[in-house]
N, C-alpha and C positions, 0 to 999 in steps of 0.2 A: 504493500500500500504506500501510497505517494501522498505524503502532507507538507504542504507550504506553510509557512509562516513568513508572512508577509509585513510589509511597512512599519519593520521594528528601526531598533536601533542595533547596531551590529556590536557585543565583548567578544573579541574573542577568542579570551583568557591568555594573552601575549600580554596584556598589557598596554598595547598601541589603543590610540584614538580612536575612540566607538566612530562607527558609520553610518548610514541610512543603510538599509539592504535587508534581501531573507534569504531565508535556509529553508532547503529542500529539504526533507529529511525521505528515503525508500526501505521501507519494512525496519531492519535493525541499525539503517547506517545514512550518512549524511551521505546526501547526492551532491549537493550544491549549496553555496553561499555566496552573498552577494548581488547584484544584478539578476534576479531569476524568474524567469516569466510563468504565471499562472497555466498557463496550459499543461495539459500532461495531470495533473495535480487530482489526486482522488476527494481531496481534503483539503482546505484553505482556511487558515487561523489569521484574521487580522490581528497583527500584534502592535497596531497603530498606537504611539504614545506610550508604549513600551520598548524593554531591554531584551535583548537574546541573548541569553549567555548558555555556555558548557552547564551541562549538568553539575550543581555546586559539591567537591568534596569535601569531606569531613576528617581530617586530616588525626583523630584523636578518636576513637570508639571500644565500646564493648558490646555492642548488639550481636557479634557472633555467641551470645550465650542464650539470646533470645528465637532465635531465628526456628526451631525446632520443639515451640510450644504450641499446644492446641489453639491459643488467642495468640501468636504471635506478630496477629497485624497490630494490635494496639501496642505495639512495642515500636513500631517503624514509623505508622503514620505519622505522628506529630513532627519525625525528621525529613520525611516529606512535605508536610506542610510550611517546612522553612525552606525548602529548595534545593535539598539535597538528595543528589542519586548513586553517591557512593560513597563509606564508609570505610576507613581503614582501621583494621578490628586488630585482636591478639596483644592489646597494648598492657602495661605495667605488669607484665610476667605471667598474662593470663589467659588461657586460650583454651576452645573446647576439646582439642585436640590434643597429641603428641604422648601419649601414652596409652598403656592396656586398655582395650575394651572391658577384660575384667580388673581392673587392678584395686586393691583393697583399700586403697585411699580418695575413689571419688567421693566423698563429703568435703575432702582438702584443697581439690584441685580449683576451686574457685576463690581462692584464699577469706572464706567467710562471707564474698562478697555478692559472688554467682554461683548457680546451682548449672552444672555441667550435667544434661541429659543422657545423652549419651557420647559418652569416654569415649576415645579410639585411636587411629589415627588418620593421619592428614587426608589418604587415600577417601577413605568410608565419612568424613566431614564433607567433600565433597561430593559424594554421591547421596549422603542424605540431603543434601541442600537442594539438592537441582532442581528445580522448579518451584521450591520453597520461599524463595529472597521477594523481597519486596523492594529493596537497594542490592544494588552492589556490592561486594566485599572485597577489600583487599587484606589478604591475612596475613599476621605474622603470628611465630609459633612463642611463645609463653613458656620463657625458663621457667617460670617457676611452677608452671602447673607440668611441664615436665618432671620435675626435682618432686612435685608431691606425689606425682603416679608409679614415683619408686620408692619412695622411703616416706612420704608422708609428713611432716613437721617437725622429723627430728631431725634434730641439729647438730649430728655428728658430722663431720667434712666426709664429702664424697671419696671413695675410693678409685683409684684409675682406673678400675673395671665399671663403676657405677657412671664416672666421668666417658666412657666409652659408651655405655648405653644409653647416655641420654644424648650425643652426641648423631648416634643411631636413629634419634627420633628425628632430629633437625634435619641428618642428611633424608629422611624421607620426605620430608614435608616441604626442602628446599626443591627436593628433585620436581617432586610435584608442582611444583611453582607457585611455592608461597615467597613473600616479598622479603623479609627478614626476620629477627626477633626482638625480644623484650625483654627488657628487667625492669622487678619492679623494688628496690633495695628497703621501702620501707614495710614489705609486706614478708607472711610467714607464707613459705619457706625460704623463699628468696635472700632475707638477710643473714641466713644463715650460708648460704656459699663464698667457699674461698676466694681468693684471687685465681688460683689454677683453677678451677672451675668454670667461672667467670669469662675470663678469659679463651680459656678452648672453648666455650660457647659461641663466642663473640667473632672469633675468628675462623668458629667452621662457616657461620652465617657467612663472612666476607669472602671465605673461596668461594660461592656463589653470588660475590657482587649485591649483598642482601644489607639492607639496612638494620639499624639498629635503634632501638627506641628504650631510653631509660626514666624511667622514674626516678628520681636521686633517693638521697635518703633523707634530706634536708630541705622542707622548701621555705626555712624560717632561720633568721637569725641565729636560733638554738632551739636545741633537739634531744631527743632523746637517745638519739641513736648513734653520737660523740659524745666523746669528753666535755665535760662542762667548760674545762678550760684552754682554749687554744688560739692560738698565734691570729686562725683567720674567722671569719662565718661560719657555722656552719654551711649556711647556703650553700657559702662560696667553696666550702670543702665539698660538697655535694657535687656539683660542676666539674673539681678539679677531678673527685674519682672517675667520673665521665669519663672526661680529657685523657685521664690515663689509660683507661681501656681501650679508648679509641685508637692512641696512639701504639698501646702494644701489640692489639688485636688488627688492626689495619682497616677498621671497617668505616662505612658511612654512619655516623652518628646524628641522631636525634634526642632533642633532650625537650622531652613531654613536658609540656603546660609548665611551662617558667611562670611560677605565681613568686610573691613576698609576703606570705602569710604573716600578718601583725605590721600594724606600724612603725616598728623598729626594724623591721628589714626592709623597708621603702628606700633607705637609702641606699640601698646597695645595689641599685638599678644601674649608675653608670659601672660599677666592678665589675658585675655580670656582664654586663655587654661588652665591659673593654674585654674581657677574656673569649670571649663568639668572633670580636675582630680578630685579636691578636691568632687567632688560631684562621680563621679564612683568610687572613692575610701571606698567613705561612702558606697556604692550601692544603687544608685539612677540612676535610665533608662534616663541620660544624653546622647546627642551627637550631630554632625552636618553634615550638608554636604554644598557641596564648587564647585567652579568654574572650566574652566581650563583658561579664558582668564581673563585679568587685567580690565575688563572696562564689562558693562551692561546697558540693556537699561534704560535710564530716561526721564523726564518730562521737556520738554523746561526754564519750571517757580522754575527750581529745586534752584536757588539762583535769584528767583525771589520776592520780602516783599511783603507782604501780605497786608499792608500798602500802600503801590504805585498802588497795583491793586484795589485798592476802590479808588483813587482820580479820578476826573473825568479829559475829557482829558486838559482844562485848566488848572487845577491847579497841575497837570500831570508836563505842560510844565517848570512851574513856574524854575528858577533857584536854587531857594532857595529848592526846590524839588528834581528837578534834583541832585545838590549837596549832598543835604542826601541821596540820591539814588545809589551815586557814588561811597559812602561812606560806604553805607550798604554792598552793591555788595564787595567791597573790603572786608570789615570786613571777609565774608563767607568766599570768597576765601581762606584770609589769614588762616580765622581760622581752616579750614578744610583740607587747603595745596593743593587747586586744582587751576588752573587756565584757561581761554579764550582755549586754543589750548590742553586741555582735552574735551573740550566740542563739538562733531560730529555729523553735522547736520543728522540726518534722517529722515525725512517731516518734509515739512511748511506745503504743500497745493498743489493741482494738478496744479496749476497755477507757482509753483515755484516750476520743479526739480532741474531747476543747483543750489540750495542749498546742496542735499544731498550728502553727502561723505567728506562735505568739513569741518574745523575748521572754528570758528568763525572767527580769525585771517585774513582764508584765505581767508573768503568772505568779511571782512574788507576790507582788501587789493584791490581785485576786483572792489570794490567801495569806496574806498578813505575813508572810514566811521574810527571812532575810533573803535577799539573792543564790548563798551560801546554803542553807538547808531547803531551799526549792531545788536548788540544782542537785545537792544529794540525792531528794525525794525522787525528783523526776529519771538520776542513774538506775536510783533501787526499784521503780514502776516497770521502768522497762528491761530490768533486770542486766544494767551494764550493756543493752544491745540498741538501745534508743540511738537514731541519727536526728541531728543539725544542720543547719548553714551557715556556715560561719564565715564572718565578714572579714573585710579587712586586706582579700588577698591582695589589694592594689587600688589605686587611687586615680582619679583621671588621668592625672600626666602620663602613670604609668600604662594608663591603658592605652593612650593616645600615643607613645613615645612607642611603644611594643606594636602596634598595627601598623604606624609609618615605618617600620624597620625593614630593612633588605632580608633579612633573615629568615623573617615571621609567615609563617602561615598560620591559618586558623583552622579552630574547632570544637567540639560541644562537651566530650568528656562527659557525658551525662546517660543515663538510660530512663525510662519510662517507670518509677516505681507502683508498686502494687497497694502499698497502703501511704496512707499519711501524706505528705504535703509534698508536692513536684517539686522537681528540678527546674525553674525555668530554663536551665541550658537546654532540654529537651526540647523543647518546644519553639523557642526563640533569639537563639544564640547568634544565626547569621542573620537574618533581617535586624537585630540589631547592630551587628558590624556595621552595613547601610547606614543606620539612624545615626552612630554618631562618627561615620567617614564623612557624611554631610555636616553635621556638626564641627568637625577637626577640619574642615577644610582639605582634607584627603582623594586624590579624584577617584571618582566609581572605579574605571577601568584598571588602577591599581588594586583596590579589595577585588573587584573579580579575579584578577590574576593570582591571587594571594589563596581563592577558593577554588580555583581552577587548576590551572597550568604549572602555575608552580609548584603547588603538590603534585603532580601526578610528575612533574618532570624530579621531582627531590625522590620521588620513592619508587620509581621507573614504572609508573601505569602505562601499561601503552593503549594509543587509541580511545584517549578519554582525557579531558581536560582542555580539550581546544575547538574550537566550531572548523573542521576541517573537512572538506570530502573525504570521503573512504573511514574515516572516523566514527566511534559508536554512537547511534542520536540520542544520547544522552542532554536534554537542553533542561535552561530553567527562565521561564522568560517571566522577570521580574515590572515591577511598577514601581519605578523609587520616589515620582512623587506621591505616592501612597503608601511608600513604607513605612508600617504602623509596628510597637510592639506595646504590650502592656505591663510593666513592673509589677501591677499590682495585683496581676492574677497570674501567677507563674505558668499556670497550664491551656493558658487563653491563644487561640490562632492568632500568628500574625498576618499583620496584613499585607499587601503588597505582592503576592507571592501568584502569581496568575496562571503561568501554566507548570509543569513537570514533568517530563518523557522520561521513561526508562527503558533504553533499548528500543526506543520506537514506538514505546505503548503509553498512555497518558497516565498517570498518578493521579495529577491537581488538572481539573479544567475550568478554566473561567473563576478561580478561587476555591473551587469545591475539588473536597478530593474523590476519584475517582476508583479508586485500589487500584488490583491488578498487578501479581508477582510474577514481575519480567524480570527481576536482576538476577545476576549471576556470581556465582564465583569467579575473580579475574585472577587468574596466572598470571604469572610471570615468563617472559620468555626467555 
């Protein structure tokens, strides 16, 4: 089938100056762009007063965990209704794949975060997907749910035979043509691997030219997961372990969602960056990608000691406990520059909605409590498993300074939760990039390029991210003077978002979405 879209404006994801012109698109693939005459045409979309851009990618995901549930459209849709038609999954050491189909660690392999259906490998993920996707996937395989589909969370150093075996998984899933892998260092099991571990990960990935996406261990001034006392940031030590993998391992490095979690590590925006120069300058496959809202989801116990959760609940109560506990709590805060009314309830527990939406402050308030024993209450409700959003990761400049950068591409990092209070990244991540590239004075055709081209050129997609003949018709044809998003309902459609092809099939028409799972798994070649 033959569909035009006619009298747009031409992105097309280079980056160069939009055009007047349309795109052909015939059954899975772009016919023509540009100058193209209606005849021939089964189908004509006026996109008069609109953008034609590449289908937008999503440079940051974990939807390859959803993709193989009985509702697993209401996992995708909302990333379609921003304008997205593909997805790069297996990110922060996590992936559905690269281990036993039976192996006696899947409760592990989604490190607490995702429920892993069905375990396997690379091979059998691909073939249960096929005709499954509603988007695209670009996969990378997940050291660390590797590392739990053999040993599970313990934290003994691998042996060369285990470092062999999992090594075994990688080469399957690269042969197959998956894109690269992941670490994610602040999650279990992951922080529990060596450097030689580590490393021959990172470097089987790169004898096939596979990129590499890290999670650091640090995305804050100071952590849990260094010495309290040292020479630099933590942050910045987080980066450096990076830097050094990269540089022993040989690979193309990606360093996930560069946030500043807490107002005391805002200043450390120009170090990081001077360190992404000084490394592409050298020419080293540095970069990152980044946010569009100031705050992301976290883990109720995120300034919770680790300490206070092993006393039992007597000696819990004790005062003398209590008071170092009051104290500790401070200490974070201070030291990280966040405070009580950064921290946004999103579930306790099906038994307790009218928490979510609210500050801790607020629901202090509501019940007379101090900050301090609402926030206890609210751990002990949910039993230590209650999630947040917690503010602070960054500030305007920083967001503005991180989207004008040569480096930066974008993405959502979010999935669709089941209970309690959404993600607005799920929902409305890139239509607000639009909202404030208008605002910052940023031209369109560089954000498109930044959701386009330059990702799929940074992590070798082929045939996706450019309005090109012979190209997948992957398009997103946007309205930017109508690009609408709403802060104040995290899970509300945005606006602006007009049409959406996937492989040639329509998603979003005229604003409405239309289903339809066209996407694919994309190899690598």
């Amino acid at each position: 089938m033959k569909i035009l879209f006619k009298n747009g404006t031409i992105y097309d994801g280079t980056g160069a100056k939009p055009y007047a012109g349309s795109v052909l698109i015939e059954d899975d693939r772009i016919a023509a762009v540009g100058d193209v005459p209606e005849d021939g045409a089964d189908k004509v979309v006026d996109a008069g007063g609109c953008q034609i851009c590449p289908g937008l990618i999503d440079a940051h995901s974990h939807n390859d965990f959803f993709y193989d549930r009985e509702d697993a459209e209401k996992y995708f849709k909302p990333f379609l209704e921003q304008g997205i038609t593909t997805q790069i999954t297996g990110n922060c050491s996590f992936s559905p794949f690269g281990m036993d189909a039976d192996t006696p660690y899947r409760d592990k392999l989604g490190g607490g975060l995702f429920d892993t259906l069905h375990p396997g490998s690379f091979a059998a993920f691909k073939e249960r997907a096929r005709g499954k996707l509603y988007v695209n996937l670009v996969p990378l395989i997940g050291q660390g749910s590797v590392r739990a589909g053999i040993a599970g969370y313990d934290p003994t150093p691998f042996t060369p035979e285990q470092i062999e075996r999992e090594l075994g998984y990688v080469r399957e899933a690269m042969e197959g043509g998956a894109f690269g892998g992941s670490f994610g260092f602040m999650y279990e099991p992951d922080r529990y691997a060596r450097q030689d571990e580590i490393v021959a990960f990172a470097k089987e990935i790169a004898k096939y030219d596979g990129i590499v996406t890290i999670h650091p261990r640090a995305c804050s001034i100071v952590s849990a997961d260094y010495p309290l006392f040292t020479k630099k940031s933590h942050l910045e030590m987080g980066l450096d372990e990076a830097v050094d993998i990269m540089h022993r391992a040989g690979c193309r490095l990606e360093y996930s969602h560069l946030i500043f979690t807490g107002q005391r590590s805002w200043k450390l925006l120009d170090k990081m960056l001077a360190t992404f120069r000084r490394e592409t300058a050298q020419g080293n496959p540095l970069a990152f990608d980044n946010y569009a809202f100031h705050y992301g989801a976290s883990v109720i116990t995120v300034v919770f000691p680790e300490w206070y959760a092993q006393l039992s609940k007597e000696d819990a109560a004790k005062p003398v406990n209590r008071l170092k506990l009051q104290a500790t709590i401070l200490m974070y805060r201070k030291v990280l520059g966040i405070d009580w009314d950064d921290m946004v309830v999103a579930y306790i527990s099906d038994e307790h909605p009218e928490y979510e939406g609210k500050t801790i402050p607020q629901c202090a308030a509501e019940e007379g409590l101090s900050n301090l024993d609402m926030y206890l209450k609210l751990v002990d409700l949910s039993d230590r498993a209650g999630s947040i959003y917690l503010g602070k990761y960054y500030n305007d400049e920083i967001v503005q300074r991180l989207m004008d950068d040569e480096l930066s591409i974008f993405m959502t990092d979010a999935w669709v939760e089941d209970k309690g209070l959404q993600n607005i990244a799920a929902f409305q991540t890139f239509p607000q990039f639009f909202v404030l590239a208008k605002r910052y004075g940023i031209p369109a055709e560089k954000i498109v390029r930044k959701m386009t081209g330059a990702t799929a050129d940074r992590f070798g997609i082929p045939e996706r991210g450019y309005l090109k003949p012979g190209y997948k018709a992957d398009l997103t044809v946007i309205d930017l003077a109508h690009m609408r998003v709403d802060e104040k309902k995290p899970d509300a459609k945005p606006g602006g978002i007009v049409h959406v092809y996937v492989n040639g099939v329509a998603a979003v028409e005229n604003g409405a979405y239309a289903g339809g799972r066209a996407g694919e798994i994309v190899c690598k070649r």
